[in-house]
C-alpha positions in Angstrom: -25.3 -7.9 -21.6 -25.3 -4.6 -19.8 -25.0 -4.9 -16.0 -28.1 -4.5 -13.5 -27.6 -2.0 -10.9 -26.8 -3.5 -7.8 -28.7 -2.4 -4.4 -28.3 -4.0 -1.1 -30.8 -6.3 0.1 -33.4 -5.9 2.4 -34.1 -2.4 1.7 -31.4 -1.4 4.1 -30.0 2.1 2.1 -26.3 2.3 1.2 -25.9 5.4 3.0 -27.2 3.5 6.5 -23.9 0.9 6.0 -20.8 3.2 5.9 -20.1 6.6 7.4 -18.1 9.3 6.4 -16.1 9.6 9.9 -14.9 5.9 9.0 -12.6 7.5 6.9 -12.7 11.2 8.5 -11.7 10.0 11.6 -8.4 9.4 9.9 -8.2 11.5 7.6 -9.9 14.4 8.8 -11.0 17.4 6.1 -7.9 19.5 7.4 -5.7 16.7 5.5 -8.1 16.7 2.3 -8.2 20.1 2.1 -4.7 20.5 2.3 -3.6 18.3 -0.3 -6.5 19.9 -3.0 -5.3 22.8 -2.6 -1.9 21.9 -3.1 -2.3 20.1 -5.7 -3.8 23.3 -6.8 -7.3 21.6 -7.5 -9.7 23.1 -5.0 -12.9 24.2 -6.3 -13.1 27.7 -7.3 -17.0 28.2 -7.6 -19.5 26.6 -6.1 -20.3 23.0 -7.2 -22.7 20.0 -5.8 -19.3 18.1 -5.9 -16.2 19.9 -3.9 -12.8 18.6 -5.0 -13.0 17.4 -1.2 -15.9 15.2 -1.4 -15.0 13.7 -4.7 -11.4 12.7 -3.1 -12.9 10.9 -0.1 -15.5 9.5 -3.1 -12.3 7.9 -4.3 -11.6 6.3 -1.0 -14.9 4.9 -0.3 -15.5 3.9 -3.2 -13.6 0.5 -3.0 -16.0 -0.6 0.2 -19.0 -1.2 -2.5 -17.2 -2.3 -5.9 -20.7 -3.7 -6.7 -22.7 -0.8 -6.1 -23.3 2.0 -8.1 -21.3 5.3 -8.0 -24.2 6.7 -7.3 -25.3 5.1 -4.5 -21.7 4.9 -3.0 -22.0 8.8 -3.3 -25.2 9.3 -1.3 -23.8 7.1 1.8 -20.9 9.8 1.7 -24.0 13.0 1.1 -25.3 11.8 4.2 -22.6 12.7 7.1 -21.5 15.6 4.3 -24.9 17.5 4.7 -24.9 16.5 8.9 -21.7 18.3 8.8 -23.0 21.3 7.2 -20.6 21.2 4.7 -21.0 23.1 1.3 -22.1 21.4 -2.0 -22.9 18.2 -1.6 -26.0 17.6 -4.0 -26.6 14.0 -5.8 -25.2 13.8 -8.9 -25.2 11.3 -12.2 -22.6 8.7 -12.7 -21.2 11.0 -15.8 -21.4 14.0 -13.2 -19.2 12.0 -10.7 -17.0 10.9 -13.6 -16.5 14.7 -14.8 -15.7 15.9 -11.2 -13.0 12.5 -10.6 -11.9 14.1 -13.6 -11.5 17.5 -12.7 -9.9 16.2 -9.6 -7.2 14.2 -11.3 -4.3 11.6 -9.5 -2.3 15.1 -7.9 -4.5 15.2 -4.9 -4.7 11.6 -3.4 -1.0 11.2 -4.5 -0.5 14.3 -2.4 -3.0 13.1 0.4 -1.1 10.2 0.8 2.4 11.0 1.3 0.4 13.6 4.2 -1.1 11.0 6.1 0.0 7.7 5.4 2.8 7.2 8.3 4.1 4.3 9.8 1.9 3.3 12.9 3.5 1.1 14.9 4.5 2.6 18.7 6.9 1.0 21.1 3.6 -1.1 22.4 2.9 -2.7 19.5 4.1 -6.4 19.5 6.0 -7.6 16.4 7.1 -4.3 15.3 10.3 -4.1 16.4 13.7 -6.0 16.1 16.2 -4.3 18.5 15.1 -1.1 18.5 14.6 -0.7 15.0 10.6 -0.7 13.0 11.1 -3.7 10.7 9.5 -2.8 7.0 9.5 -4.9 3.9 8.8 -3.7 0.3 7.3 -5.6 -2.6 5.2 -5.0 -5.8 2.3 -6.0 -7.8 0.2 -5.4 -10.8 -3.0 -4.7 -11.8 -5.4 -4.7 -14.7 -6.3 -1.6 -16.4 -8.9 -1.3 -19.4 -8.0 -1.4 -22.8 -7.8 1.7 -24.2 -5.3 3.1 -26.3 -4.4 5.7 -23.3 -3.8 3.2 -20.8 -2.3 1.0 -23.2 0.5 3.6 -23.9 1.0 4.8 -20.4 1.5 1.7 -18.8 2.1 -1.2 -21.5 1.1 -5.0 -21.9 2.1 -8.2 -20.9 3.4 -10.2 -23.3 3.9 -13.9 -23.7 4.4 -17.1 -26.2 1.0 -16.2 -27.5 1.6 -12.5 -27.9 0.5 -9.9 -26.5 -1.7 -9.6 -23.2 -5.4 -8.8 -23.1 -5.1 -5.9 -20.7 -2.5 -2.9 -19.8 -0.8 -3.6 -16.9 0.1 -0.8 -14.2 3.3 -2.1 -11.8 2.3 -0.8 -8.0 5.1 -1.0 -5.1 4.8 -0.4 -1.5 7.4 -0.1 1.5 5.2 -1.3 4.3 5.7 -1.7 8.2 5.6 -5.9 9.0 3.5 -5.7 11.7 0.8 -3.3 11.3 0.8 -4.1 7.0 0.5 -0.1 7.1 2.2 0.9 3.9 3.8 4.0 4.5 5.1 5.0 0.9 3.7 3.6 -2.8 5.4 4.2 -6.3 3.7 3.5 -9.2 5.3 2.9 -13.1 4.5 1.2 -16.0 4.2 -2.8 -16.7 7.6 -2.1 -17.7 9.3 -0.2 -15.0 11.0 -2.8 -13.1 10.7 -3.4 -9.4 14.6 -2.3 -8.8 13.5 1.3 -10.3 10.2 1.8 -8.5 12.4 1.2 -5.0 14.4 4.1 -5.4 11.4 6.2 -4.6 11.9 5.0 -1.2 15.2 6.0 0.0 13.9 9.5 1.5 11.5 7.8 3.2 13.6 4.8 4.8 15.1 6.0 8.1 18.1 5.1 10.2 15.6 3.5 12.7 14.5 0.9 10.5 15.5 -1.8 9.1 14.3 -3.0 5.7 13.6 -6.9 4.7 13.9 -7.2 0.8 14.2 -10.5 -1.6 16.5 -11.6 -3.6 15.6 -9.8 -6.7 16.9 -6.3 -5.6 20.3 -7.5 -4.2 23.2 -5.8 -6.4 25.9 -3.8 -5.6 24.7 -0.2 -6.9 21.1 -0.6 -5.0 22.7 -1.8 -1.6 24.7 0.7 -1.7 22.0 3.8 -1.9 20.1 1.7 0.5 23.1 1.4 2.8 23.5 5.3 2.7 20.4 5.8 3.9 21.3 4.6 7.7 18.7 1.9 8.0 19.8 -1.5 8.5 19.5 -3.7 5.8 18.9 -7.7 5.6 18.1 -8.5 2.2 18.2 -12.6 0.3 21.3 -13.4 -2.4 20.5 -14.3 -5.4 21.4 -18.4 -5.7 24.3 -17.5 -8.4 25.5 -14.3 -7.1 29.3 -14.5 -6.6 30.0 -13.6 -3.0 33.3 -14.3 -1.9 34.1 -15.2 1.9 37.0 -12.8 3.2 36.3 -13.7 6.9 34.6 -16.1 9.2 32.5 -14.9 12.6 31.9 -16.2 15.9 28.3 -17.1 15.2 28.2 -19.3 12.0 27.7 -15.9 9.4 30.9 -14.2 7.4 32.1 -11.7 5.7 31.1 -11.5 1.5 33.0 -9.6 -0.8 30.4 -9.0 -3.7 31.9 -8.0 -7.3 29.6 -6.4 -9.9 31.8 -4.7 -12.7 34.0 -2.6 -11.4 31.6 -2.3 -8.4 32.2 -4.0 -4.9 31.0 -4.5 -1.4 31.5 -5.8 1.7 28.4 -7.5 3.6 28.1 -9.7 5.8 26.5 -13.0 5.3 23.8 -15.7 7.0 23.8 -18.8 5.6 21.1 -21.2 6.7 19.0 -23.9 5.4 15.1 -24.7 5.5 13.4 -28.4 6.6 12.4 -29.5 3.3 15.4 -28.0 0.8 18.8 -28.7 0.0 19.4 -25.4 -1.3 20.8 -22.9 1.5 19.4 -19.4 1.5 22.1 -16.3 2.0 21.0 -13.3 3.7 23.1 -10.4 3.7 23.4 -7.5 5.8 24.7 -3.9 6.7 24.6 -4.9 10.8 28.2 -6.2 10.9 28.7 -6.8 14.9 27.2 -10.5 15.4 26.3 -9.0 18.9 24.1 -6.5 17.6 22.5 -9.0 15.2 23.2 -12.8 16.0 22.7 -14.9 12.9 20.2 -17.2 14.3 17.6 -14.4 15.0 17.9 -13.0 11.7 17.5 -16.3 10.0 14.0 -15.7 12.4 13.4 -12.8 11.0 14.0 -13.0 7.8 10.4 -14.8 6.8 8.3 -11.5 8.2 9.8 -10.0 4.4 6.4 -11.9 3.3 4.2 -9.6 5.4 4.5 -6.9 2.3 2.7 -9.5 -0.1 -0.1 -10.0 2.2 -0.6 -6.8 3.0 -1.2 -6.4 -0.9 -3.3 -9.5 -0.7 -5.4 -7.8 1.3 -5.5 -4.8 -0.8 -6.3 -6.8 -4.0 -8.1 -9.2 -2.6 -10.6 -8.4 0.6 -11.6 -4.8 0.5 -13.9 -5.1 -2.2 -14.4 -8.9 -1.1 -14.9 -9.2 -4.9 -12.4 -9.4 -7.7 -10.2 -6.3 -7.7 -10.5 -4.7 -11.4 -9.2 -0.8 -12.1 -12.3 0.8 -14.0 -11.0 3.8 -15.2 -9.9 4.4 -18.9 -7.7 7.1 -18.6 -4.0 7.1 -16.9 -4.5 9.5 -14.3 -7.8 7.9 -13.2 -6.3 4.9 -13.2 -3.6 6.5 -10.4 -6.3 8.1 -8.5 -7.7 4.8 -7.9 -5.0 3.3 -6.9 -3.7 6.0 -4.2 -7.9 6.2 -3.4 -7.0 2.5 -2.6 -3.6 2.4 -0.6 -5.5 5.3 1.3 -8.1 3.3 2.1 -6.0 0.0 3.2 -4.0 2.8 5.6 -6.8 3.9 7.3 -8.2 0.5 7.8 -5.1 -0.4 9.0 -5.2 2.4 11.1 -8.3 1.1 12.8 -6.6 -2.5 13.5 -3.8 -0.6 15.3 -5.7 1.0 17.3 -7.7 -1.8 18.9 -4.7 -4.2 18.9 -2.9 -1.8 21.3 -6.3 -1.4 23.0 -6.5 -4.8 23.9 -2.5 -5.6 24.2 -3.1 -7.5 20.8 -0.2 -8.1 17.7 -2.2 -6.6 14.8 -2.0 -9.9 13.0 -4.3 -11.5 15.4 -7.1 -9.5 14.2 -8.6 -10.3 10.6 -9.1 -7.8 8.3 -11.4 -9.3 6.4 -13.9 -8.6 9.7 -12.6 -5.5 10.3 -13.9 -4.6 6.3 -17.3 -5.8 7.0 -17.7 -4.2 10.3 -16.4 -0.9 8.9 -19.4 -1.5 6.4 -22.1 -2.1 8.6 -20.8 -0.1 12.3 -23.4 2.8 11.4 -26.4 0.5 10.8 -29.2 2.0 12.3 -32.0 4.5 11.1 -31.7 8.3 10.6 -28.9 10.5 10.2 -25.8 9.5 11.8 -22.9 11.5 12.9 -19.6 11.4 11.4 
């Protein structure tokens, strides 16, 4: 049965809910311009949809997964036409498909990696761990439609009863702990694994940071590009992984010798156990002096590593407040929504920050799931609005 346009109730328009300067606030036309026309996709006549408007389309897009594209475009035509900007007319859903089209992935890809920084300042509380921004990568998938595009692009699932229902698209992101900002995103294949998608990340990483990974990335080769990156590393040991102890220090943790091949490295090790399991968990780590990292407080720290998954749990899970589902049949499309996404979840973020240091507040405190809703409904009143 086809689908039934949904509206919002009580004849309250779509474009009296959400403003454009939620998002332009943040990510202000200078960036969008910049990154179209870099991405060498700016309009060159005049259209009713700019390459501009169509990018922050993308964005806002994921508030109202239940309302038509049509509708989510006129709450955007609103602070577009206040603004005086050119173009700007309504348009069909296959119009707005043709110009997401035109558009392509190149341009919120590009928009991204312009605007998406870390944000956490020396006055943000849980950001830091001597000196240095704690960050934590992890990945996820999503569902794409089956087409025979998406189904070659990014691959399916497969299992004892064959083959998934669905392509699957693998999505990473290196994200601050605190804030739940992610800062860089990779994306690959169902079959691109986790350990490749990482790699992406070593320009980004900085000698500031230090990086909080599971035990599914430790190895020899990876530690070692990490390691060369400056940033400190505390990463979990695989249960089997061979380490052998070369040297005991004065706080409980020692000195690992890991063997892969012909491959080797020397790391140091924290060896702890939780209430509840007999089997000891093994961190290692690149900050050597137990002075400059005592054992105890990075058995502490280690557990902030799941910050990165809910950080995607709130990506997947409460923007839309609905059940997160990539619409778009084509590969490219099916990227553009997802950096339209991780742009959104920035900026949002974005917002968090900025009233937890206004009221002396760690950013978890505040719930994002709120913060959603009142980014929905902040420009409820009648008439024009301003951006």
């Amino acid at each position: 049965m086809a689908r039934s346009k949904e509206v919002l109730a009580g004849g309250i328009r779509t474009s009296d809910l959400v403003s454009l300067g939620v998002l332009a606030e943040r990510i202000t036309s200078a960036h969008v311009n910049a990154a179209v026309v870099e991405s060498g996709r700016q309009s060159i006549r005049k259209r009713s949809l700019p390459a501009e408007l169509v990018a922050l389309f993308c964005m806002a897009l994921w508030l109202f997964r239940d309302v038509s594209y049509e509708d989510v475009l006129d709450c955007l035509l609103e602070s577009w036409r206040w603004l005086g900007l050119p173009g700007g007319d309504g348009a069909t859903k296959g119009a707005i498909s043709q110009a997401r089209t035109r558009l392509g992935s190149k341009p919120l890809k590009t928009l991204f990696e312009r605007v998406a920084v870390p944000l956490a300042t020396k006055e943000t509380k849980g950001a830091w761990y001597r000196g240095r921004r704690v960050v934590a990568m992890d990945a996820t998938l999503f569902e794409t439609p089956d087409t025979k595009e998406n189904g070659k692009a990014f691959g399916y699932p497969s299992g004892p009863n064959g083959r998934g229902p669905f392509p699957r698209v693998r999505v990473m992101a290196l994200s601050e702990v605190s804030t739940h900002a992610s800062f860089a995103c990779a994306i690959g294949s169902y079959t691109t694994s986790e350990n490749v998608l990482c790699r992406q990340f070593l320009s980004v990483l900085k000698p500031d940071m230090l990086l909080l990974a599971d035990r599914a990335f430790f190895g020899a080769e990876l530690w070692e590009m990490f390691h060369k990156t400056g940033a400190a590393l505390v990463w979990r040991i695989q249960k089997h992984a061979p380490v052998k102890v070369v040297g005991k220090l004065a706080d409980g943790s020692y000195l690992g010798r890991l063997t892969v091949g012909e491959s080797g490295l020397t790391v140091r090790v924290v060896s702890y156990l939780v209430e509840g399991s007999d089997e000891p968990i093994r961190l290692a780590t690149n900050l050597m002096d137990p002075s400059e990292a005592p054992a105890m407080e990075l058995a502490r720290l280690y557990p902030e590593r799941w910050e990165a998954e809910l950080a995607f749990d709130e990506i997947k899970s409460h923007i839309s407040e609905s059940r997160l589902a990539l619409r778009s049949k084509k590969p490219d499309l099916v990227e553009q929504e997802i950096w339209g996404l991780m742009l959104l979840h920035w900026a949002l973020r974005d917002l968090i920050h900025d009233t937890s240091l206004a009221h002396a507040r760690d950013p978890d405190s505040i719930s994002f799931v709120r913060t959603v809703r009142l980014v929905k409904l902040q420009m409820a009143k009648d008439g024009p609005f301003p951006p």
